[in-house]
Every structure is written in structure tokens, then in C-alpha cells.
Backbone as CSV, one residue per row, in Angstrom:
resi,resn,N_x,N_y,N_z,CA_x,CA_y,CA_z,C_x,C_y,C_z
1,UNK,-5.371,63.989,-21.903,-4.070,63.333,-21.979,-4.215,61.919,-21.421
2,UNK,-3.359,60.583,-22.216,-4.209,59.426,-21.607,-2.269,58.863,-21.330
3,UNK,-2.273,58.425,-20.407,-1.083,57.966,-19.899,-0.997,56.445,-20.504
4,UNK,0.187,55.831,-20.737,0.100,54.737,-21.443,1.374,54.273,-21.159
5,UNK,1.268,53.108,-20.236,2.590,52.089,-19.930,2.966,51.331,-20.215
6,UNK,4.510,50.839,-20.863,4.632,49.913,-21.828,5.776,48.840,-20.860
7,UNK,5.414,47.959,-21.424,6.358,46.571,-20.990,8.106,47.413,-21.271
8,UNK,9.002,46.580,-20.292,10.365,47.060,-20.674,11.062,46.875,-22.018
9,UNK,10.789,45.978,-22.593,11.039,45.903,-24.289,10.874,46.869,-25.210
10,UNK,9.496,47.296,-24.715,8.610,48.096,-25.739,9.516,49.639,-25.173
11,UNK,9.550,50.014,-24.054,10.051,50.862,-24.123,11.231,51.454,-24.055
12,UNK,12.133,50.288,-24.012,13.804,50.331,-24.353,13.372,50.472,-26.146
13,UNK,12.502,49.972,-27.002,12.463,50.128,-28.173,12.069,51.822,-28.846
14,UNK,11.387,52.329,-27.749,10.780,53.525,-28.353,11.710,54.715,-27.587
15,UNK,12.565,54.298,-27.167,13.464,55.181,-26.346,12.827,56.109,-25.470
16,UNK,11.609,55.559,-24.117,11.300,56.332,-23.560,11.758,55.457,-22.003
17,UNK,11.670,56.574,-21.023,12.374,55.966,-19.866,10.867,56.008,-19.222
18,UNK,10.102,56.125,-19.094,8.623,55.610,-18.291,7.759,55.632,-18.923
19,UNK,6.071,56.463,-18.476,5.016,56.333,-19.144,4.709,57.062,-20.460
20,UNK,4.483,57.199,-21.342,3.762,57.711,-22.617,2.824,58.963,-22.376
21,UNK,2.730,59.627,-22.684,1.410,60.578,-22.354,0.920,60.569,-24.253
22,UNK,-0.111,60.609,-24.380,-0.766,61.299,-25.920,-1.555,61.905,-25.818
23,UNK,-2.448,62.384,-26.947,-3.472,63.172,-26.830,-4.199,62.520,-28.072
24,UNK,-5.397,61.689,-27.820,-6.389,61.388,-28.000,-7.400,61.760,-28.546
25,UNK,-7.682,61.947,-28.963,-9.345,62.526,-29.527,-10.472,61.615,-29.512
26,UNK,-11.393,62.056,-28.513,-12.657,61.624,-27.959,-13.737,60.822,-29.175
27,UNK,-14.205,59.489,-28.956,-14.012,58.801,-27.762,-12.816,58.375,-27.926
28,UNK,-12.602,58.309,-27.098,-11.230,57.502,-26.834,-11.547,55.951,-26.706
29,UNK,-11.190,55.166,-27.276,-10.835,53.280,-27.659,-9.496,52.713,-27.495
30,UNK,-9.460,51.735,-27.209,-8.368,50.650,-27.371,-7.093,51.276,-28.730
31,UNK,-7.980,51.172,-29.971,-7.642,51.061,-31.203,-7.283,52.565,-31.565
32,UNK,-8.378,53.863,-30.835,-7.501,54.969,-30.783,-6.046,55.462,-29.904
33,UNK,-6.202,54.682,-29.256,-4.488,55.124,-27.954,-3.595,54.306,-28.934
34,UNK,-3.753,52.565,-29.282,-2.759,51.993,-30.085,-2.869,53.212,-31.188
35,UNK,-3.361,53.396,-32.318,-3.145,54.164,-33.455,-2.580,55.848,-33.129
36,UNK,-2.310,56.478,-31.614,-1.553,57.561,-31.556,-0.507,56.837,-31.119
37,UNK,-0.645,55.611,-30.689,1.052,55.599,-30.293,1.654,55.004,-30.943
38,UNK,1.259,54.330,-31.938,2.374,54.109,-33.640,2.220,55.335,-33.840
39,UNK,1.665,56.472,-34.071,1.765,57.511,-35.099,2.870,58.128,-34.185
40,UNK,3.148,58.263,-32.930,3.746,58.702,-32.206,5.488,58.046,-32.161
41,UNK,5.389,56.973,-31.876,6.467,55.472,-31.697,6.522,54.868,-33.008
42,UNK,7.014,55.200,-34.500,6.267,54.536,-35.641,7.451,53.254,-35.425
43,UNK,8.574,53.075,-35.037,9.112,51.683,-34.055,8.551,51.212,-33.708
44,UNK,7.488,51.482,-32.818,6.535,50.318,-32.317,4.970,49.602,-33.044
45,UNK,4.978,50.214,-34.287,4.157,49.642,-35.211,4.667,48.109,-35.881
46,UNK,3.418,47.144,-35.657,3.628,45.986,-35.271,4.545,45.119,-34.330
47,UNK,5.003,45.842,-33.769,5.066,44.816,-32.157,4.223,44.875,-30.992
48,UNK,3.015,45.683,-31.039,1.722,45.236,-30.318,0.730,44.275,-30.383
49,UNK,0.317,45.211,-32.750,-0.320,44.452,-33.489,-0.172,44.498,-34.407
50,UNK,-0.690,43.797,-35.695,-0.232,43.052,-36.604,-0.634,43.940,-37.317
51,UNK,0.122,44.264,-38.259,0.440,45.485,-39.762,-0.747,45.742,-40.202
52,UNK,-1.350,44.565,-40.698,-2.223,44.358,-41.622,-4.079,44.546,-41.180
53,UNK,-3.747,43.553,-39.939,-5.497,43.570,-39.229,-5.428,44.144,-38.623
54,UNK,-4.275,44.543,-37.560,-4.692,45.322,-36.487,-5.133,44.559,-35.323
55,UNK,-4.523,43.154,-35.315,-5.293,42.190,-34.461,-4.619,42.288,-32.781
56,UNK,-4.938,42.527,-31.803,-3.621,42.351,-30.520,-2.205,40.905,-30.750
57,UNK,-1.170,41.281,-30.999,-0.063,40.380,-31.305,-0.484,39.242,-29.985
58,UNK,0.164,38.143,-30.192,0.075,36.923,-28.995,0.894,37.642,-27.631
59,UNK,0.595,37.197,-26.812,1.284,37.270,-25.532,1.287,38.960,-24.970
60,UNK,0.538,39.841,-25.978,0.240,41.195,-25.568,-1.030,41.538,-25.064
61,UNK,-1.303,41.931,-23.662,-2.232,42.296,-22.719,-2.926,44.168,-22.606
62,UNK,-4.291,44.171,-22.655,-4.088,45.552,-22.333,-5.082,45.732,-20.846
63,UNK,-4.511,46.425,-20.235,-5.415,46.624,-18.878,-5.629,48.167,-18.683
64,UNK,-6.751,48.379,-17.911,-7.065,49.645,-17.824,-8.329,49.561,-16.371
65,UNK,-8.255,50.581,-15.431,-9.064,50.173,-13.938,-8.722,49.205,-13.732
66,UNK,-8.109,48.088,-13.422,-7.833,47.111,-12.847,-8.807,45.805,-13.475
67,UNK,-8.835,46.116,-14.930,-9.971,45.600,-16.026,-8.834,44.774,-16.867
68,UNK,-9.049,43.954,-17.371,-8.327,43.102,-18.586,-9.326,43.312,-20.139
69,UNK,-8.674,44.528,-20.466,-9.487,44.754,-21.927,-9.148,44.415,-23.038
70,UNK,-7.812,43.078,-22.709,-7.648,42.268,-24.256,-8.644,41.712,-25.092
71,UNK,-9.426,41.775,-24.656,-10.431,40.707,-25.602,-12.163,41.774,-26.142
72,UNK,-12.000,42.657,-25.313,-13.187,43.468,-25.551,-12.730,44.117,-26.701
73,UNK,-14.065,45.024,-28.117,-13.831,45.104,-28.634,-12.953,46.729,-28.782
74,UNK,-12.381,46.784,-29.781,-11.528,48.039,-29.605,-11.351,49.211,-30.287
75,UNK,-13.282,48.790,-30.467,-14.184,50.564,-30.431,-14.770,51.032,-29.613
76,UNK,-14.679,50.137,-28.410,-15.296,50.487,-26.775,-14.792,51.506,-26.385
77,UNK,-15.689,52.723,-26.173,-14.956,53.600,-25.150,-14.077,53.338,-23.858
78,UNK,-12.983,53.990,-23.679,-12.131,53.812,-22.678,-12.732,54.638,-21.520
79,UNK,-12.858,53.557,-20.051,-13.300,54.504,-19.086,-12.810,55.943,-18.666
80,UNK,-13.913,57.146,-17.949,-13.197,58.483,-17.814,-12.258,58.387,-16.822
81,UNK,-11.723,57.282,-15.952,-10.486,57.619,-15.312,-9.364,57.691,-15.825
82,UNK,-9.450,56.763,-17.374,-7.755,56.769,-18.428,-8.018,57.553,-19.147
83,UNK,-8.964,58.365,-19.823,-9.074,59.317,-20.323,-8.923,60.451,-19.789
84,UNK,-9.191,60.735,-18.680,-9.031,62.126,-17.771,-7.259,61.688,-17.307
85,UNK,-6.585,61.053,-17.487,-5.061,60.922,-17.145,-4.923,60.706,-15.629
86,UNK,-6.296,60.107,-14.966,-6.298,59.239,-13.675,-5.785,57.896,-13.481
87,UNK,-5.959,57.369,-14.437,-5.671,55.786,-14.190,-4.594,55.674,-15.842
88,UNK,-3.378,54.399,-15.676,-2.810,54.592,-16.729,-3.524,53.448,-17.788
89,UNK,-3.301,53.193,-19.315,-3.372,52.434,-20.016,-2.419,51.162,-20.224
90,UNK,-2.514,50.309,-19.241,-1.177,49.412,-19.532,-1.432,48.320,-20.445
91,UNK,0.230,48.622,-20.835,-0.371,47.089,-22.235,1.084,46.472,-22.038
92,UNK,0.704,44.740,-21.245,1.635,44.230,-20.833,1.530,42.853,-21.272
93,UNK,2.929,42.715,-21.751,3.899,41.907,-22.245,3.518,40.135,-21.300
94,UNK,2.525,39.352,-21.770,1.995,38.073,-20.812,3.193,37.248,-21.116
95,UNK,2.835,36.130,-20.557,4.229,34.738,-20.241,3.309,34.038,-20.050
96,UNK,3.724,32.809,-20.684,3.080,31.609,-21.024,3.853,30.230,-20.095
97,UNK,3.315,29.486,-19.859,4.554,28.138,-19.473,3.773,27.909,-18.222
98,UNK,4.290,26.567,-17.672,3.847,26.283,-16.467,5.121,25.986,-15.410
């Protein structure tokens, strides 16, 4: 079970009042937790990422161990602490400006 925390937008949109739980199928990736939680939230398909590529939308972050895994690729296995439902999957909503 991989726990998965969403910015307040995202989850006033999917009508959940805290974290996500799914179920995954090993390995577990970036691109597998996003693809159960549209199949799960199909509302929240494309407001992470984009319809078509699948690319991370602008200003959307994903962290995991205290790791910034926006930019790594997102067939990387996810470490066994977010996979074992130790540590959560957060994917948070960045701000830009000075």
C-alpha cells in the first residue's frame, strides 16, 4: 500500500479529506503511483500531467524520503520505505515569484 499526499487543490478536487492509499504493483515508479491514481481519481487526470506525454505539469513537485524526485526518471523504482507504506509519496503544488 503506497500512501500518497496531495496539495489542497488536488484534493478538494478528488474529494478526499487527507492521504490517498493505492495498491501498486511492484516495481513500483513515479509513473506507476501517478497512473493508479488517475485510474483511481480519473478528475485528477491531467492536472499533475499532461494527457498526452505524461510529462510532470509546471509548478508540480514530487518528493519521497526527504528526496526531490521531480526530475528523475519515472521508471525508477520507488524507495522500500514508500512502498512498504512507511514514508508518504508527496506531490506538491511549487510557487514561483520572488
Amino acid at each position: 500500500m503506497i500512501r500518497v499526499a496531495l496539495p489542497a487543490h488536488l484534493r478538494h478536487l478528488a474529494k478526499v479529506g487527507g492521504e490517498v492509499e493505492l495498491e501498486v504493483p511492484d516495481p513500483a515508479t513515479v509513473g506507476s503511483v501517478l497512473d493508479a491514481l488517475e485510474a483511481k481519481f480519473p478528475v485528477l487526470r491531467g492536472t499533475i500531467r499532461d494527457h498526452v506525454t505524461k510529462s510532470r505539469r509546471p509548478f508540480i513537485r514530487f518528493f519521497a524520503c526527504e528526496q526531490d524526485l521531480s526530475h528523475d526518471p519515472v521508471d525508477a523504482p520507488l524507495d522500500v520505505a514508500v512502498t512498504s507504506g512507511r514514508e508518504p509519496f508527496l506531490v506538491i503544488g511549487a510557487i514561483a515569484g520572488g
